[in-house]
C-alpha positions in Angstrom: -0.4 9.4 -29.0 2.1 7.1 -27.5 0.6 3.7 -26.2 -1.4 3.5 -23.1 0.2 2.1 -20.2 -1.3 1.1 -16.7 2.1 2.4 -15.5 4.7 3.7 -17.7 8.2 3.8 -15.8 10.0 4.5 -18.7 8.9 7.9 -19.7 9.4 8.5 -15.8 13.0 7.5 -15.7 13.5 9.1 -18.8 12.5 12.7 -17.0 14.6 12.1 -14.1 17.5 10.1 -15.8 20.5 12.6 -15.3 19.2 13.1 -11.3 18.9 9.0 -11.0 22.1 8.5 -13.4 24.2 10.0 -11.3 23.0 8.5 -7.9 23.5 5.3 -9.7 27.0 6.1 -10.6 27.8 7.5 -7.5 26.9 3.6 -6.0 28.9 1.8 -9.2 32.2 4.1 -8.3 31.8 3.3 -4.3 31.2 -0.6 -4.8 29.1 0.1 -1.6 26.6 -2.1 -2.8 25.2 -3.3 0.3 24.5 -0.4 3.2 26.3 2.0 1.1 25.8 5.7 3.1 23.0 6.0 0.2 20.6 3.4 2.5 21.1 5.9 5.3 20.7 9.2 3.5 17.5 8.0 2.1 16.1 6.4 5.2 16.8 9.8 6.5 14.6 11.7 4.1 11.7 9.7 4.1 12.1 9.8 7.9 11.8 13.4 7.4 9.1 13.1 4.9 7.2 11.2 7.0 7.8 13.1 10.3 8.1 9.4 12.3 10.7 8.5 14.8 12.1 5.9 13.2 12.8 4.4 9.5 13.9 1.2 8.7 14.4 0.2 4.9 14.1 -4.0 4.6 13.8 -6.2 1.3 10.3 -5.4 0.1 6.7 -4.5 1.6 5.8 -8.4 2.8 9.4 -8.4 4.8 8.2 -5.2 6.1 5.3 -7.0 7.7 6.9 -9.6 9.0 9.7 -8.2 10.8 6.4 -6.0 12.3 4.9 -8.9 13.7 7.7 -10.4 14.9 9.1 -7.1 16.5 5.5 -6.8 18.8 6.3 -10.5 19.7 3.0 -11.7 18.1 2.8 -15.5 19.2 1.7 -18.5 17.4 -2.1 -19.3 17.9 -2.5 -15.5 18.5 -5.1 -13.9 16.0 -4.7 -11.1 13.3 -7.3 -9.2 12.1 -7.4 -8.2 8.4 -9.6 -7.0 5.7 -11.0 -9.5 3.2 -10.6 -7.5 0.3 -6.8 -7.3 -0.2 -3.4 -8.4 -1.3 -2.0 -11.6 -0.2 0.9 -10.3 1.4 -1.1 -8.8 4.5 -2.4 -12.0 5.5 0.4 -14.2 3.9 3.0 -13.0 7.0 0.1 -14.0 8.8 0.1 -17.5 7.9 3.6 -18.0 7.9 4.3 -16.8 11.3 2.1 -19.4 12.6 -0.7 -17.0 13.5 -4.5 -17.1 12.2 -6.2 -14.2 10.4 -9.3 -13.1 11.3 -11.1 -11.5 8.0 -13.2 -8.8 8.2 -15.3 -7.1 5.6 -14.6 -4.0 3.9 -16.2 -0.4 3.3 -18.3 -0.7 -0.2 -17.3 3.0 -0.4 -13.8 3.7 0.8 -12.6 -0.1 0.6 -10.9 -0.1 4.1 -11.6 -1.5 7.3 -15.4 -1.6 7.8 -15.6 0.3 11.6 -19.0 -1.2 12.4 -17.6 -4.4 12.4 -14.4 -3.8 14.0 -14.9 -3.9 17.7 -17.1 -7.3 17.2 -14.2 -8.8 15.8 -12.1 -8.7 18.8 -11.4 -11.8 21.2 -9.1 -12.1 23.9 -6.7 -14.0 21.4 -6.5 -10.9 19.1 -2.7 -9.7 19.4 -3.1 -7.2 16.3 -5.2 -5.0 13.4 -3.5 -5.0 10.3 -5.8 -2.0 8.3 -4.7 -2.1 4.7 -4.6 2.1 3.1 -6.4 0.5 0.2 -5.8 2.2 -3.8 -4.6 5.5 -2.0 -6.5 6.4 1.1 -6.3 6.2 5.0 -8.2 3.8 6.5 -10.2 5.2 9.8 -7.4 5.2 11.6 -8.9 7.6 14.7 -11.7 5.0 15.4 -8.7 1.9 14.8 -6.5 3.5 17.4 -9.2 3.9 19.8 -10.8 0.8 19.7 -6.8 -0.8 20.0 -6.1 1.2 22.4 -8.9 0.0 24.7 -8.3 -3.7 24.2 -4.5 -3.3 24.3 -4.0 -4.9 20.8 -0.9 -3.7 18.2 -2.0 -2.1 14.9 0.3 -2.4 11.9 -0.4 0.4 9.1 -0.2 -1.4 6.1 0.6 2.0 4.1 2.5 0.0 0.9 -0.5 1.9 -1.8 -0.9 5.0 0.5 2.8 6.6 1.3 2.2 10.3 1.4 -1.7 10.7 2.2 -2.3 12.9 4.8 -4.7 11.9 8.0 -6.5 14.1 9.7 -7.9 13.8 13.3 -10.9 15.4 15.1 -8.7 17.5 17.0 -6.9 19.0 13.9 -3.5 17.1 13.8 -2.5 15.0 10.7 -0.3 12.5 10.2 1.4 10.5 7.2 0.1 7.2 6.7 1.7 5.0 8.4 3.0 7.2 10.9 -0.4 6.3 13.2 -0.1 2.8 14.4 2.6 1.0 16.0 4.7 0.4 13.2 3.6 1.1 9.7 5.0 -0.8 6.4 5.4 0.3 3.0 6.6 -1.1 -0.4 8.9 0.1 -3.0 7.5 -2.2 -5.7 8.5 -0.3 -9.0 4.8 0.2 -9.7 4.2 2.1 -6.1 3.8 5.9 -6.0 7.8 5.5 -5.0 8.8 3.0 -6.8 12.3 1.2 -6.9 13.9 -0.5 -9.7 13.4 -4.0 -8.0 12.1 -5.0 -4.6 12.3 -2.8 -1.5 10.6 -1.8 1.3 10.4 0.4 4.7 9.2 0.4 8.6 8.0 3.1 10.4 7.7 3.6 14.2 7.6 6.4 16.9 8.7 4.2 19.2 12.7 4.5 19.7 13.2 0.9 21.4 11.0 -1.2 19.1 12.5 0.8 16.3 15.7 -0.6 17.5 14.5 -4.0 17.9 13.1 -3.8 14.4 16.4 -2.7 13.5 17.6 -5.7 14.8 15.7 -8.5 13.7 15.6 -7.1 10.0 20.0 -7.6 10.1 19.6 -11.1 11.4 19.1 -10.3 14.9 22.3 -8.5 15.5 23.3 -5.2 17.0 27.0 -6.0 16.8 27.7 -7.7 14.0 28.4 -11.7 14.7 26.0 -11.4 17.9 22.7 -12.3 17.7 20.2 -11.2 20.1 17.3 -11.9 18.7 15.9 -14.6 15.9 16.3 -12.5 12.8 16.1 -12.2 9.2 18.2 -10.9 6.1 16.0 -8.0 4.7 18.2 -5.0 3.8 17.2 -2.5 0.9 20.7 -2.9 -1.6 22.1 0.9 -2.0 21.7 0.9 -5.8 17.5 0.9 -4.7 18.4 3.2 -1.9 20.2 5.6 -4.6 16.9 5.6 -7.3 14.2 6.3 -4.0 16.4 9.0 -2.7 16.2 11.0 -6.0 12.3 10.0 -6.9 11.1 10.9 -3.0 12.0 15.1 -3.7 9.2 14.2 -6.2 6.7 12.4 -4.4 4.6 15.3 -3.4 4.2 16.6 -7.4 3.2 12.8 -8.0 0.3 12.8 -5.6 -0.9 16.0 -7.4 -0.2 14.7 -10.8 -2.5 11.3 -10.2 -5.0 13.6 -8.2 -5.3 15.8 -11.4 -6.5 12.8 -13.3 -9.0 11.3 -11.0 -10.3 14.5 -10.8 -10.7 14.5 -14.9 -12.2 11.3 -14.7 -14.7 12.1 -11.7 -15.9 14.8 -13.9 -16.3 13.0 -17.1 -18.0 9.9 -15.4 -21.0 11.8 -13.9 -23.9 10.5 -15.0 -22.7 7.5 -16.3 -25.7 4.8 -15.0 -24.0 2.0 -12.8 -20.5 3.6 -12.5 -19.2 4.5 -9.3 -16.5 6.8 -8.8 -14.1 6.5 -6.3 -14.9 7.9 -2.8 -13.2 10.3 -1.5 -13.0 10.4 2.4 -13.6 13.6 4.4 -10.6 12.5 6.5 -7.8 11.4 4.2 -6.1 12.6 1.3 -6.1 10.5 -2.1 -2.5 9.8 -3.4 -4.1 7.3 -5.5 -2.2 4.5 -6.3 -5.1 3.3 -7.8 -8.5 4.7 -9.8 -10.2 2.5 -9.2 -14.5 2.5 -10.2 -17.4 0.0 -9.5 -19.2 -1.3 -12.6 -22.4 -2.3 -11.8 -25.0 -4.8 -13.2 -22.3 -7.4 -13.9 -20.9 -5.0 -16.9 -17.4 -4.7 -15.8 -15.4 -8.1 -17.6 -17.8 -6.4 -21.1 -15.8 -3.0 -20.5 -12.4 -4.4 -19.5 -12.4 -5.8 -22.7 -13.6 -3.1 -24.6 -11.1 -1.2 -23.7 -8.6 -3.3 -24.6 -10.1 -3.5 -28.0 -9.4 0.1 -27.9 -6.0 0.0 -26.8 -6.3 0.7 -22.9 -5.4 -1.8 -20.8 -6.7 -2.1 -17.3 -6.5 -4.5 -14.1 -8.6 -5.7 -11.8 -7.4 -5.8 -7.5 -8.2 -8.1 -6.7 -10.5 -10.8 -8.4 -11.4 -13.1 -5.6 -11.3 -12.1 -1.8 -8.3 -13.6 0.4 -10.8 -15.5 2.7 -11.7 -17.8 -0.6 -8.3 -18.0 -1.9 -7.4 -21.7 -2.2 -4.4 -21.0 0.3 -6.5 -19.7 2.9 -9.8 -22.1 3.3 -8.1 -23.5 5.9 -9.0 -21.3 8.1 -12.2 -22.2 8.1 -14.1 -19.3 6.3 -16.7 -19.8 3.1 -18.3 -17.9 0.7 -21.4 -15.2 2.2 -19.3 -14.5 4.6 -18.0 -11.2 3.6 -20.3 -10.3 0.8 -19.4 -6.6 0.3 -15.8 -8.1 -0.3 -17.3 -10.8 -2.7 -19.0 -7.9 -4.6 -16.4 -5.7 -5.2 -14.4 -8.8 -6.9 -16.9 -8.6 -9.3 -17.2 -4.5 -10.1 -14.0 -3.5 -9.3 -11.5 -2.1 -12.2 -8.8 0.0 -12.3 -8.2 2.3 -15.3 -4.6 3.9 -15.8 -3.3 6.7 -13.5 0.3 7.8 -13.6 2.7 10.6 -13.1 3.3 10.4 -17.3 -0.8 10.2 -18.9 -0.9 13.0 -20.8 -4.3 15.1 -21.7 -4.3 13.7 -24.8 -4.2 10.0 -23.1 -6.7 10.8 -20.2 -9.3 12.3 -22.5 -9.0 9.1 -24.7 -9.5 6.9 -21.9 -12.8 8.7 -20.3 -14.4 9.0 -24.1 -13.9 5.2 -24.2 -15.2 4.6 -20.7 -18.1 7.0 -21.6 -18.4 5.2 -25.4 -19.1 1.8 -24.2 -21.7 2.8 -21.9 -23.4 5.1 -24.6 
């Protein structure tokens, strides 16, 4: 058995090295190396896959966010809100443009957005809701839209672990994650379900004019080149990036099957096993899962992680410590108790591996492990 990997890109590449190969070449020969036609053919087909408006590739998934908020004009002072229970970068962009988050607790089940809390959260200074498709899985986003939608605030899908789950509404329509908000982000961060070979990252919206003024900002600001309308930034996706997404996305679909076919495995085997907690699935979202990601109860979870590394298998926890204790953040004026679902979930959260390449062999391995320690 080869060695266990959380994610193993190589064996990836290796099964779609003459498609990427020649992409790559095709870049090399042009020396279009910045918005060669390859940063347009595959904005095109994730527009398509998507079935949004607009797409607008940037630099990576935090750009993405940025350029977000500054395309819906969100001014200094204004409030954000945000789950606890995340990555930096959603609240980072946040900080940076001046603005203050407002935390908000998280689903012990599904990990997003907790809805009771929502609406409470809401002040006439909230300019935006920034719901975070945590490990693989829509976030409410029919109760998010409605609640926005009465107080007139922005919501940003932050979509960078959830590109390709499916949403479904009460009246029978689904959408593509990050298709139902404003503007929805993603990341290409080579560990994603689309994955570059560096940093990159995409916008979505339905709207044509902010798409344009998205557009805008994320080229410095111009429309013309040499005049700036706007106050801008330099966040482009390089064509050699461009040229490896465009040949993974025809495979993005199989992916989400692949990782489904695991979890699936490791539901199964886990049943039964006394303070482990499977991942929820949510009656109104597909899993693409980025992440598997199980609750270890009874302060067991550090004793497993490290027997499983004993045994070969690595695994990683997101995220150890909530983003409204982080050391950055305290400034903002929140303390510990505060979110205590969020708190808890630092402390039973671990993710085992899950990629397109785990083989039977590897997947049965891991669960016996799993099932060993707790024997």
């Amino acid at each position: 058995m080869d060695r266990i990997q959380m994610v193993d890109l190589k064996s990836q590449y290796l099964k779609l090295k003459d498609d990427i190969d020649n992409e790559i070449q095709k870049v090399l020969e042009s020396t279009a190396f910045i918005n060669g036609p390859q940063v347009k053919e595959f904005a095109s087909a994730l527009n398509n896959f998507q079935g949004s408006q607009c797409t607008i590739t940037c630099g990576n998934g935090t750009d993405a966010l940025q350029i977000a908020m500054m395309a819906l004009d969100f001014k200094p002072g204004k409030e954000v809100i945000v789950p606890a229970f995340t990555y930096v970068a959603t609240v980072e962009v946040i900080a940076l443009l001046h603005l203050k988050p407002i935390f908000i607790d998280v689903d012990p089940d599904t990990f997003n957005l907790d809805m009771d809390q929502l609406e409470g959260k809401i002040t006439k200074d909230t300019a935006g809701i920034v719901p975070v498709h945590l490990y693989g899985q829509c976030a409410d986003m029919e109760s998010i839209m409605k609640i926005a939608g009465s107080h007139n605030i922005s919501v940003i899908e932050d979509s960078a672990q959830a590109l390709g789950s499916v949403f479904a509404f009460a009246d029978g329509n689904t959408f593509k994650a990050g298709t139902m908000g404003h503007i929805g982000t993603t990341s290409f961060f080579p560990s994603k379900n689309l994955g570059c070979y560096g940093d990159g990252g995409a916008i979505f919206t339905n709207d044509a004019e902010l798409g344009e003024k998205i557009r805008m900002i994320a080229n410095h600001g111009q429309k013309m080149k040499y005049y700036h309308d706007v106050v801008g930034v330099n966040s482009r996706l390089d064509t050699l990036q461009a040229a490896v997404l465009k040949a993974k996305l025809r495979y993005l679909d199989e992916y989400a099957i692949a990782r489904n076919k695991v979890a699936t495995y490791y539901d199964e085997k886990f049943k039964g096993i006394e303070g482990v907690l499977v991942p929820h699935r949510s009656k109104k979202s597909t899993h693409v899962f980025h992440q598997y990601t199980v609750k270890v109860e009874n302060g067991q979870r550090d004793a497993l992680s490290s027997y499983l590394l004993s045994k070969g298998i690595p695994t990683m926890i997101y995220y150890p410590l909530p983003l409204h204790l982080q050391k950055a953040y305290r400034g903002f004026g929140f303390k510990e108790g505060d979110f205590p679902i969020a708190e808890r979930l630092c402390n039973e959260v671990i993710s085992l591996p899950i990629h397109t390449e785990i083989t039977a062999e590897m997947s049965k391995y891991i669960a016996d492990s799993v099932i060993d320690f707790f024997d």
